[in-house]
ZADO-1210 file (C-alpha; in nm, 4 decimals, padded with zeros to 6 digits):
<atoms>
<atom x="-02.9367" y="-01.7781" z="-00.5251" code="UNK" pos="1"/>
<atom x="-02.9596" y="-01.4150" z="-00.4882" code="UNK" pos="2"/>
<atom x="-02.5480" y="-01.2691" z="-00.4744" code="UNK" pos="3"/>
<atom x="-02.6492" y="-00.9474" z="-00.3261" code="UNK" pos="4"/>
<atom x="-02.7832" y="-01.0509" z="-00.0248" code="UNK" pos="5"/>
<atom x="-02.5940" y="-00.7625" z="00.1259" code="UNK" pos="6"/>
<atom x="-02.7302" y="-00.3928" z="00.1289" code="UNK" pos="7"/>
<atom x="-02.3505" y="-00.2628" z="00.2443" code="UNK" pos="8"/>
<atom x="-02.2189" y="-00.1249" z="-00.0634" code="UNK" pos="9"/>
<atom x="-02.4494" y="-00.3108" z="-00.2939" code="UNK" pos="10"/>
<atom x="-02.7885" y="-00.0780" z="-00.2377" code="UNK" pos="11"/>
<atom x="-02.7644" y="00.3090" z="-00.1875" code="UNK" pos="12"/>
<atom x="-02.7834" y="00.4495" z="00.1661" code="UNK" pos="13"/>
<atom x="-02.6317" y="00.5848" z="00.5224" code="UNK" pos="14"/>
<atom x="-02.4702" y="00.3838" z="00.7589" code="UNK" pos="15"/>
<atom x="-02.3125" y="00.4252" z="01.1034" code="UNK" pos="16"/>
<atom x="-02.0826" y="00.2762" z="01.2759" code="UNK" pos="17"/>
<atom x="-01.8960" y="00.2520" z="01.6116" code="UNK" pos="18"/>
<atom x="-01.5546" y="00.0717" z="01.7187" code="UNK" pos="19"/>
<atom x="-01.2124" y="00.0823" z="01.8119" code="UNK" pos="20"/>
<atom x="-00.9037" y="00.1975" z="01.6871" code="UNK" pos="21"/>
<atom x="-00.5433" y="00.0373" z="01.7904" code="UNK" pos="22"/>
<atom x="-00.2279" y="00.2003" z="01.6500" code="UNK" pos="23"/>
<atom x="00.0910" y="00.0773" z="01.7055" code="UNK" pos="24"/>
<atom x="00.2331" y="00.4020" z="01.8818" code="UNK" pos="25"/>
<atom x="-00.0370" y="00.4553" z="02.1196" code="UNK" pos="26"/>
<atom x="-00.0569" y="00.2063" z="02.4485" code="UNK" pos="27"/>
<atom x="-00.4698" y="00.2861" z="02.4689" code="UNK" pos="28"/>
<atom x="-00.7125" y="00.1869" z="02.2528" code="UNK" pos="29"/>
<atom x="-00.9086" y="00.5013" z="02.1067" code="UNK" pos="30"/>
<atom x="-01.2987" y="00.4681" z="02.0023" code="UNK" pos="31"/>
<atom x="-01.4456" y="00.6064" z="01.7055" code="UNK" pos="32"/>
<atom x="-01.7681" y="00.6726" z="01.5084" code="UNK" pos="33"/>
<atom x="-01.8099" y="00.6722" z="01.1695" code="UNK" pos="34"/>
<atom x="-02.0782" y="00.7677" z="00.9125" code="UNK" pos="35"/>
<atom x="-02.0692" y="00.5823" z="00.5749" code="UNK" pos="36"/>
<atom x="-02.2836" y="00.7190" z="00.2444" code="UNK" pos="37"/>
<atom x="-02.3491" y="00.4642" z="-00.0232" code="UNK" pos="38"/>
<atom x="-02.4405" y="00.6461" z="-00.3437" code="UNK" pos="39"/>
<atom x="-02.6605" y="00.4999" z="-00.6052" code="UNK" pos="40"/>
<atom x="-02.4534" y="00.3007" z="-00.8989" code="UNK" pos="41"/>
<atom x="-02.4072" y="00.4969" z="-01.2145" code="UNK" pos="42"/>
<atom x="-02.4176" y="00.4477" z="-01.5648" code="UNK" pos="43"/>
<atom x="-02.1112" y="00.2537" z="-01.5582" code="UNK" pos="44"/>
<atom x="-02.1710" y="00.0402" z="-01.2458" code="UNK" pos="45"/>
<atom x="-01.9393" y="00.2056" z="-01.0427" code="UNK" pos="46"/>
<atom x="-02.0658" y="00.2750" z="-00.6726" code="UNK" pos="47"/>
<atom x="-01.9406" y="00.5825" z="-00.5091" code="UNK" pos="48"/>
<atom x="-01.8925" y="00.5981" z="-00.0959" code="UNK" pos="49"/>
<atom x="-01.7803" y="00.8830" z="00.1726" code="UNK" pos="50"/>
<atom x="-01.6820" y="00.7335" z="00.4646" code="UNK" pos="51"/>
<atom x="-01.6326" y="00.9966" z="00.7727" code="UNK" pos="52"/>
<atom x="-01.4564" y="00.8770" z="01.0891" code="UNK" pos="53"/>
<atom x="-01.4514" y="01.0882" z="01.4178" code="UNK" pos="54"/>
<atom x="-01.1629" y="00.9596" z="01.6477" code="UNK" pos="55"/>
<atom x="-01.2942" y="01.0296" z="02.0109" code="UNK" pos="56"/>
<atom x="-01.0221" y="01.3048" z="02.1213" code="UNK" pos="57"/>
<atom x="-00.9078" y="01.4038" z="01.8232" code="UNK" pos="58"/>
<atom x="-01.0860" y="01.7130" z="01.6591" code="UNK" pos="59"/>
<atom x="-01.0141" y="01.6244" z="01.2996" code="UNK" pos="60"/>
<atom x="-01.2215" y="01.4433" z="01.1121" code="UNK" pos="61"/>
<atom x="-01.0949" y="01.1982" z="00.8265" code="UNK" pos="62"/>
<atom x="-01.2804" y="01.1294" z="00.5758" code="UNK" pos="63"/>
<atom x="-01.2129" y="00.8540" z="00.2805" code="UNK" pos="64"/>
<atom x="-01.3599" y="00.8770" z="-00.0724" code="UNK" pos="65"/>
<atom x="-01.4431" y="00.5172" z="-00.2095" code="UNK" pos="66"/>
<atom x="-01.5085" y="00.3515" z="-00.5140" code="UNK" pos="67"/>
<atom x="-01.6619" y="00.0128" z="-00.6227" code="UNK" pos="68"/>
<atom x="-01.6536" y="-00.1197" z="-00.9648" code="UNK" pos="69"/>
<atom x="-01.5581" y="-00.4054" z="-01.1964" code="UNK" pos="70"/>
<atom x="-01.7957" y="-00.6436" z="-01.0645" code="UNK" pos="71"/>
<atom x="-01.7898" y="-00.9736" z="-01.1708" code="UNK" pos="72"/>
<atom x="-01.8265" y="-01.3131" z="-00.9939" code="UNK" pos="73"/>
<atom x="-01.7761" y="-01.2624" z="-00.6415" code="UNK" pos="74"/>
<atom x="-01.5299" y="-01.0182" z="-00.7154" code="UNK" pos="75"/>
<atom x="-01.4746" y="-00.6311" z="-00.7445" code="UNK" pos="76"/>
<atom x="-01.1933" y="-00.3377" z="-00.7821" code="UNK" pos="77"/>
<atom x="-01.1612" y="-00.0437" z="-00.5268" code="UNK" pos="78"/>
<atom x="-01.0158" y="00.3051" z="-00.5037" code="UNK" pos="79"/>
<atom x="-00.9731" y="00.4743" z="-00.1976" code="UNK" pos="80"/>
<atom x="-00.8681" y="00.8322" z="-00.1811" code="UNK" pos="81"/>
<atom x="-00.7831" y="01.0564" z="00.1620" code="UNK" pos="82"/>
<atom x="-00.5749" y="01.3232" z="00.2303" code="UNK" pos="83"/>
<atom x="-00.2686" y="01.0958" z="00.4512" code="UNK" pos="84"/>
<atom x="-00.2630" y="00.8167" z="00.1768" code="UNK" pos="85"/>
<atom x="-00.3671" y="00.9875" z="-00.1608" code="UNK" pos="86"/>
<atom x="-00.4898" y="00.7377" z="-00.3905" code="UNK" pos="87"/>
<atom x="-00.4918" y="00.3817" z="-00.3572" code="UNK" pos="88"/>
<atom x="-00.6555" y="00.1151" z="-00.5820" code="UNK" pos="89"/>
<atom x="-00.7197" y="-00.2685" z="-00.4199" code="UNK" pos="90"/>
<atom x="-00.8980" y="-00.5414" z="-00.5063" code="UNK" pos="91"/>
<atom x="-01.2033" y="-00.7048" z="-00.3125" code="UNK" pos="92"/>
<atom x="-01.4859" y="-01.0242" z="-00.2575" code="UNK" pos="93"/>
<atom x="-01.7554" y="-01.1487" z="-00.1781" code="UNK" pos="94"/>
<atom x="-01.9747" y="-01.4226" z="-00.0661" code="UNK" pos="95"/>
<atom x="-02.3358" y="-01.4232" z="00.1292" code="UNK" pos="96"/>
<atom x="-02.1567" y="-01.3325" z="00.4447" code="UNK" pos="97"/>
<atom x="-01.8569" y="-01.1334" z="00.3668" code="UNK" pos="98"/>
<atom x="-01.7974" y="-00.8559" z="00.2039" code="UNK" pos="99"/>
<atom x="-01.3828" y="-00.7551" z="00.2083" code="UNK" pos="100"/>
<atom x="-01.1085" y="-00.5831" z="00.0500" code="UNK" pos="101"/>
<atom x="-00.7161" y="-00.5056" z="00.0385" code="UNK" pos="102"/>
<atom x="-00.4643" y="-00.2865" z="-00.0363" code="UNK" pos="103"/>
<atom x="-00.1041" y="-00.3576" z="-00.1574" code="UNK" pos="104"/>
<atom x="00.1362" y="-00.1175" z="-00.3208" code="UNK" pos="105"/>
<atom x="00.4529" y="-00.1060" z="-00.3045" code="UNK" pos="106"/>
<atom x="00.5093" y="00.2385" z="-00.4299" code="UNK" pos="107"/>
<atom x="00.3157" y="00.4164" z="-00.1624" code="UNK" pos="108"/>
<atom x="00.4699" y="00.1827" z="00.1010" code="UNK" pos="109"/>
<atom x="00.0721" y="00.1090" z="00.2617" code="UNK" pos="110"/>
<atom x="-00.1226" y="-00.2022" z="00.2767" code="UNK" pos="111"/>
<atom x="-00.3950" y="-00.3113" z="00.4672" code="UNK" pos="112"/>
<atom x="-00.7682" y="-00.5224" z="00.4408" code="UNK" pos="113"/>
<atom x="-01.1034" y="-00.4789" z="00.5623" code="UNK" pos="114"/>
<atom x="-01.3536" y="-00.7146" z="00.6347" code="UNK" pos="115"/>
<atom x="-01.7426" y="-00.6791" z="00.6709" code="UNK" pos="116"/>
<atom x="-01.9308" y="-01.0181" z="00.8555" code="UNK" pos="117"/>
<atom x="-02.3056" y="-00.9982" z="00.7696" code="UNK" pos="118"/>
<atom x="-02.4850" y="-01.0259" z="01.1035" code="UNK" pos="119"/>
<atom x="-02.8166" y="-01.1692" z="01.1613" code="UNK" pos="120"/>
<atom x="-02.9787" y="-00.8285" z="01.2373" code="UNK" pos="121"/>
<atom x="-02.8304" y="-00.7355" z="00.9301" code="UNK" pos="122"/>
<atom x="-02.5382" y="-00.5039" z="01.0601" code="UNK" pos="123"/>
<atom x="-02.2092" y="-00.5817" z="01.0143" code="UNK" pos="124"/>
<atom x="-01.8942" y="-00.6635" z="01.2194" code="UNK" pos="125"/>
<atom x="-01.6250" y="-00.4970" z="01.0628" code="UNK" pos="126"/>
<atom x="-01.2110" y="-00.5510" z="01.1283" code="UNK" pos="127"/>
<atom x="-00.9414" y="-00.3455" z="00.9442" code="UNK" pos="128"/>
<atom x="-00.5841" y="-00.3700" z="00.9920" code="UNK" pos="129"/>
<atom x="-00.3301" y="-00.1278" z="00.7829" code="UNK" pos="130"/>
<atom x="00.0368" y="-00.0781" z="00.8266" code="UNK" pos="131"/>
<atom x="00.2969" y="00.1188" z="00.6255" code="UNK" pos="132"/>
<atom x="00.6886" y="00.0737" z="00.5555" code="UNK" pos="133"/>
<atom x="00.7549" y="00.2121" z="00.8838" code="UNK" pos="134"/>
<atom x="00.5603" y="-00.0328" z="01.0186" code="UNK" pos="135"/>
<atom x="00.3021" y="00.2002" z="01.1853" code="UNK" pos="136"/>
<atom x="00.0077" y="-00.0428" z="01.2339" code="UNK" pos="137"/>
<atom x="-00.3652" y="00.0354" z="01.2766" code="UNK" pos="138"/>
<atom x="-00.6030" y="-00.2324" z="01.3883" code="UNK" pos="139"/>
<atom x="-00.9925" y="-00.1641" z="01.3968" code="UNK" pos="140"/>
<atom x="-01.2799" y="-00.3399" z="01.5135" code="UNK" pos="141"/>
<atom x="-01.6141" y="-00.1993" z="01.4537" code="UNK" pos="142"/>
<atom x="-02.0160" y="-00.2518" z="01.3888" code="UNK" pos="143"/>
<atom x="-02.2091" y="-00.0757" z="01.1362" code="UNK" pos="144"/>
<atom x="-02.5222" y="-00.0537" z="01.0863" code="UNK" pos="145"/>
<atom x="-02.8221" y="00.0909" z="00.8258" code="UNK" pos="146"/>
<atom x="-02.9629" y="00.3840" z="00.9753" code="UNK" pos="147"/>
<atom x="-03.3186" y="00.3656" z="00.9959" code="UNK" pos="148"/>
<atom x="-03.4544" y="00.7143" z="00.8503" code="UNK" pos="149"/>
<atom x="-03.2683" y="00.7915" z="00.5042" code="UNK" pos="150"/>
<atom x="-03.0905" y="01.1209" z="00.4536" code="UNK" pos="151"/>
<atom x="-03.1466" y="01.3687" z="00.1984" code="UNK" pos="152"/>
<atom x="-02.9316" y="01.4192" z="-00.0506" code="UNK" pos="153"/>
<atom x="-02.7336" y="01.7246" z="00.0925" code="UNK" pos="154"/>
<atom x="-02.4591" y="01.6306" z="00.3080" code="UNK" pos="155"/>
<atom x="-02.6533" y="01.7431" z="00.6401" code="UNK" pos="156"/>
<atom x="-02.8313" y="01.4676" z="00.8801" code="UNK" pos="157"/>
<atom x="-03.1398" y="01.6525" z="01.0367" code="UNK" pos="158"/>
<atom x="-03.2057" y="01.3644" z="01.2588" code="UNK" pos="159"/>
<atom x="-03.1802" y="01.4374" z="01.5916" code="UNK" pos="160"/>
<atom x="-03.1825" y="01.0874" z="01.7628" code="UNK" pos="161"/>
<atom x="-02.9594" y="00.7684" z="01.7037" code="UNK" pos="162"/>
<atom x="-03.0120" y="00.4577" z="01.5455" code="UNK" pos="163"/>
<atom x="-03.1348" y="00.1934" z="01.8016" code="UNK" pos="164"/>
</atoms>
């Protein structure tokens, strides 16, 4: 039985995404896009993501710095880093279908989990939820997917159409 069945986070490449955001504050759901680079492991096994979200009608981007390591059986450490949390390290799993991780610390008062469903298409149906000691609460709902031509290494996407 092969245990990385999934290429999300376990194989280098780009993936997009599209979804919906609900906060807490906000009556309206907003809809996003994001862009998500999987690097290549390194010598240590760690995998290093950028994940860039675009909220439709906002004009900053936000953009979270992720790392994968400590794999062992169905199980895995993370670090996320952004400028409104800081740093953040959680702990994750995985089977053949799911890929998902959470947050808890006390100290910066923020918790949340995210969970990836493989879908038969291979893309994934992704659902977040987050909420801090205020008890501002963030709900997503999303679908990524691989893109089909790979990106250079630069930062730039010369592409000019979208993934089907």
């Amino acid at each position: 039985m092969d245990a990385f069945k999934h290429s999300f986070i376990f194989s280098p490449g780009s993936w997009a995404g599209e979804g919906k955001i609900s906060l807490s504050m906000v009556e309206e759901e907003l809809l996003f896009n994001t862009n998500w680079n999987v690097q290549t492991r390194d010598f240590a096994g760690k995998v290093q993501c950028m994940q860039d979200i675009q909220i439709q009608g906002l004009s900053e981007n936000m953009r979270n710095e992720l790392f994968f390591y400590d794999f062992q059986n169905k199980t895995f450490s993370i670090d996320m880093e952004n400028q409104n949390v800081g740093r953040i390290v959680g702990s994750g799993v995985y089977d053949d279908n799911l890929i998902g991780w959470e947050f808890r610390d006390n100290e910066m008062n923020f918790e949340g989990f995210e969970t990836y469903h493989l879908q038969s298409d291979g893309s994934y149906h992704m659902k977040g939820e987050y909420v801090t000691s205020d008890q501002f609460r963030t709900q997503i709902e999303a679908k990524i997917w691989l893109k089909e031509t790979p990106t250079a290494e630069g930062e730039e996407d010369q592409s000019e159409g979208e993934a089907p």
